[in-house]
DRENDO-955375 format. One record per residue (C-alpha): residue in three letters; x, y, z. Coordinates in steps of 0.02 Angstrom, whole numbers, plus 50000, padded with zeros to 5 digits. Example, Ala and Ser with C-alpha at 12.3 -4.5 7.8 and 13.67 -1.06 7.14 Angstrom:
BEGIN
ALA506154977550390 SER506844994750357 
END
This chain:
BEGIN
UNK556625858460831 UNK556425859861008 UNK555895877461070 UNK557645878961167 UNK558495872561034 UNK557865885560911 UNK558115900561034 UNK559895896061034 UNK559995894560858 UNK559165912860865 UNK560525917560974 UNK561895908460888 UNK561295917060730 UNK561055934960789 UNK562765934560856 UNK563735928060704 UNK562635942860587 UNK563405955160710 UNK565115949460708 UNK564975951360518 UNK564665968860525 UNK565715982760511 UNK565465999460546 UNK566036004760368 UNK564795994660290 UNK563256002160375 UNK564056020060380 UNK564026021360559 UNK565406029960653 UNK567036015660680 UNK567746025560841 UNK569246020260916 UNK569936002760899 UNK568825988760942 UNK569235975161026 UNK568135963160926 UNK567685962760758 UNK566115967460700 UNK564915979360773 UNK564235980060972 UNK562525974161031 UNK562405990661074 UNK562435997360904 UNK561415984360836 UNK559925988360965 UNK560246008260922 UNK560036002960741 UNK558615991660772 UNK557606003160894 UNK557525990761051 UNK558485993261216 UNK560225985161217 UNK559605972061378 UNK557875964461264 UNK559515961761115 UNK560665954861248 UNK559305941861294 UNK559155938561118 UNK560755934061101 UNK560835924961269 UNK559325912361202 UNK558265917361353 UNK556335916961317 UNK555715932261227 UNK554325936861138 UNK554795945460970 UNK553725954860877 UNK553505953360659 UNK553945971960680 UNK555695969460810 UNK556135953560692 UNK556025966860522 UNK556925979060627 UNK558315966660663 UNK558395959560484 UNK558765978260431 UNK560025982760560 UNK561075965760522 UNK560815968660329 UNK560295953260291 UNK560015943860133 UNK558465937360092 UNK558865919560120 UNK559405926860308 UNK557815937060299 UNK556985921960290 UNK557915911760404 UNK557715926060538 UNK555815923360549 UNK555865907360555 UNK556735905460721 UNK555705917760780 UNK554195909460734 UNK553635923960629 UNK552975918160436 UNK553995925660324 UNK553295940060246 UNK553685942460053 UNK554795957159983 UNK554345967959874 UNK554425961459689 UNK554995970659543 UNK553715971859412 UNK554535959659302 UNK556215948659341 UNK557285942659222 UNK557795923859224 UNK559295916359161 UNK559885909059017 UNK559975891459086 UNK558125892259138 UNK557575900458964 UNK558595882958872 UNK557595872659003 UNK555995879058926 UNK556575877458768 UNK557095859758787 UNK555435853558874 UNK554665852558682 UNK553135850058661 UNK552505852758853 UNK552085870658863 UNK553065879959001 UNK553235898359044 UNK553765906559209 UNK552855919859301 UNK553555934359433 UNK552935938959597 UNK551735949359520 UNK551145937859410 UNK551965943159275 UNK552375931559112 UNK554355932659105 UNK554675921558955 UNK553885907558889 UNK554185890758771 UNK553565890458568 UNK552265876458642 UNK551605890758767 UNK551115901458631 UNK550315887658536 UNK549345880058671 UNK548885893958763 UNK549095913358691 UNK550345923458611 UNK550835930758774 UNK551915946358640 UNK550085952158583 UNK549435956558769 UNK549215974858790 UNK550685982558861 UNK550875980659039 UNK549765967059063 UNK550765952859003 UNK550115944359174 UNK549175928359188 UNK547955937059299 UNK547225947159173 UNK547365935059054 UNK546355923859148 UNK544845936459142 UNK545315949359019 UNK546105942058876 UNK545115939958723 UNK544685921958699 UNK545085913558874 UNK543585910558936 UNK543165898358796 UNK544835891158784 UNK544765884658958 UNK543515869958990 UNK542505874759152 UNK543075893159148 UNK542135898759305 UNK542775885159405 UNK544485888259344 UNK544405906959359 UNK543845907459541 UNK545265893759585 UNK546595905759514 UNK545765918959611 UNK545955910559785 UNK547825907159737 UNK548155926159691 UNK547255930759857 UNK548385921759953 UNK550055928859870 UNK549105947459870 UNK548635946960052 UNK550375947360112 UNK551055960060004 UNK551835973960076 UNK550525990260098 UNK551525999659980 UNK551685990059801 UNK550535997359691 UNK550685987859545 UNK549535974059608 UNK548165985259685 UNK548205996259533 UNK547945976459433 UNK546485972559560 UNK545515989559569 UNK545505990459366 UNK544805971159374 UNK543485975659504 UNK543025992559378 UNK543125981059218 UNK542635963159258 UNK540965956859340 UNK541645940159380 UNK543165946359468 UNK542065959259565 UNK540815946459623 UNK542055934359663 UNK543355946959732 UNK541905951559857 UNK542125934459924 UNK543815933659999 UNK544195915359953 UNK546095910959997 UNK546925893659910 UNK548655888759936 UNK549665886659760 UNK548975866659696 UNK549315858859537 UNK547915852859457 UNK547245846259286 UNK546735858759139 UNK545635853358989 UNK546015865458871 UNK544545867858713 UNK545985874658591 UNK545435881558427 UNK546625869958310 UNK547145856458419 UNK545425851758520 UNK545285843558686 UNK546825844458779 UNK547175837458950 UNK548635844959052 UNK549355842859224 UNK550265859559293 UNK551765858659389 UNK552335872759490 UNK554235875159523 UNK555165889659603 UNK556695899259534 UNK557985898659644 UNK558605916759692 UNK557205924559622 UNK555835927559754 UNK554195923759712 UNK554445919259543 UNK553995901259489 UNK554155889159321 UNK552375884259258 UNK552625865659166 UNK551055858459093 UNK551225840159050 UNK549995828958941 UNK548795818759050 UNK549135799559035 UNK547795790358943 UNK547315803458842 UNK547925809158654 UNK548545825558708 UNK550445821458682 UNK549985819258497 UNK548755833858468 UNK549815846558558 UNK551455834958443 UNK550375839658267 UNK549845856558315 UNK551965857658348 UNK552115853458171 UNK551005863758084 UNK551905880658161 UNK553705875058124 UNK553625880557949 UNK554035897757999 UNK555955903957947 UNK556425907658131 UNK556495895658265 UNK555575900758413 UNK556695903358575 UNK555895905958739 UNK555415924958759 UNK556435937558848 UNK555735952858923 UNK555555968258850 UNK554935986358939 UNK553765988658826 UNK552895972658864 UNK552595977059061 UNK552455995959055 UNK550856005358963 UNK551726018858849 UNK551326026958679 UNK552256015258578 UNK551545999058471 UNK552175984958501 UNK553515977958390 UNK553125963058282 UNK554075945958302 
END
């Protein structure tokens, strides 16, 4: 997009948030009549913090230079959604800085059947904090039974250095470990100041782990990449996966982990026979909802299955 184009797509934009707006909705004083719907640009740039003539330039598609901290101002006067969150920063050529994440999301039912219906290829889904959400019966076989984490950190994170047998279970751990690392960097470094739940993840790590402390030390940043896993599994032996990374539509930051067999390799039928030998349990498996007592430390045991 051309650089006029997208300043009066700005403008275009800005104007059509405002004319959305009434004053009931954003308990500010209606006055008499208006003329127009929506609010002013007045009242917008009161709301926002920036002097009425910088907003009617803005809405005029002149050249301006707008700040990440104007752009959050404006996203919060116009009550915008997310996906308009988004869309503001983008025409202002500002990245778009995440929200803050809940410490676990629930997902829906139709993603939960998805899971359920992949079979044999493990799948689970993660939150913006990392978080396991729910997870497939193939999941738990290949990888952990993500129930039996200590509560509050059912999160891949500390599974990848905490949990008790993952360092053997993962061919190449240190290699692995450090590439998760640079991928949680990335996310963690544009978190906003205030969420607590990740520092409070890191800090213990750094306290507890000798790995993550070294490594953490070395501030390597990856962007999210799929790449292959050989898994050393216990039962099942030598497996060869290739992760896929999907993201959940209206649910910021979280994302669908799918681990398919590697062609040319026996993994379909290990992971198929190690299937087989768990199904003689009474109660079929359905992919995992959350419970509180999964994501938040407390006094109570956790219930059996």
């Amino acid at each position: 997009m051309e650089n006029q184009q997208r300043l009066d797509e700005l403008a275009d934009f800005l104007r059509t948030r405002r004319a959305r707006l009434r004053p009931e909705d954003i308990a500010f004083p209606s006055g008499p009549r208006r003329k127009t719907p929506g609010l002013g640009r007045e009242e917008v740039a009161e709301r926002a913090g920036i002097s009425v003539t910088w907003y009617t330039w803005l809405e005029q598609g002149r050249e301006v230079n707008v700040s990440f901290r104007t752009v959050e101002s404006l996203a919060n006067a116009l009550n915008l959604s997310p996906h308009e969150r988004t869309h503001l920063f983008e025409l202002a050529n500002h990245y778009t800085p995440p929200g803050p994440y809940p410490i676990a999301q629930n997902v829906t039912d139709t993603v939960r059947r998805m899971l359920d219906q992949l079979g044999n290829m493990p799948a689970y889904v993660v939150d913006g904090n990392w978080n396991y959400v729910t997870w497939n019966e193939a999941a738990v076989r290949v990888f952990a039974d993500f129930r039996a984490l200590p509560a509050g950190r059912c999160n891949l994170l500390w599974f990848t250095f905490q949990a008790e047998g993952s360092r053997t279970l993962f061919r190449g751990w240190d290699a692995y470990a450090k590439c998760v690392l640079a991928q949680f960097r990335g996310d963690y470094i544009l978190r906003p100041s205030g969420e607590v739940f990740l520092r409070d993840l890191v800090e213990e790590l750094i306290d507890t782990d000798a790995d993550f402390c070294k490594w953490w030390a070395e501030h390597e940043v990856l962007k999210r990449s799929d790449w292959r896993k050989v898994i050393e599994h216990p039962v099942a032996g030598v497996l060869e996966l290739d992760a896929l990374s999907l993201e959940v539509p209206d649910a910021p930051g979280t994302r669908i982990m799918v681990y398919t067999p590697a062609p040319s390799t026996d993994t379909a039928q290990r992971i198929e026979a190690l299937m087989k030998s768990a199904r003689s349990a009474k109660k079929p498996f359905e992919a995992a909802r959350v419970l509180d007592n999964f994501r938040y430390p407390r006094a109570a045991s956790v219930p059996e299955k």
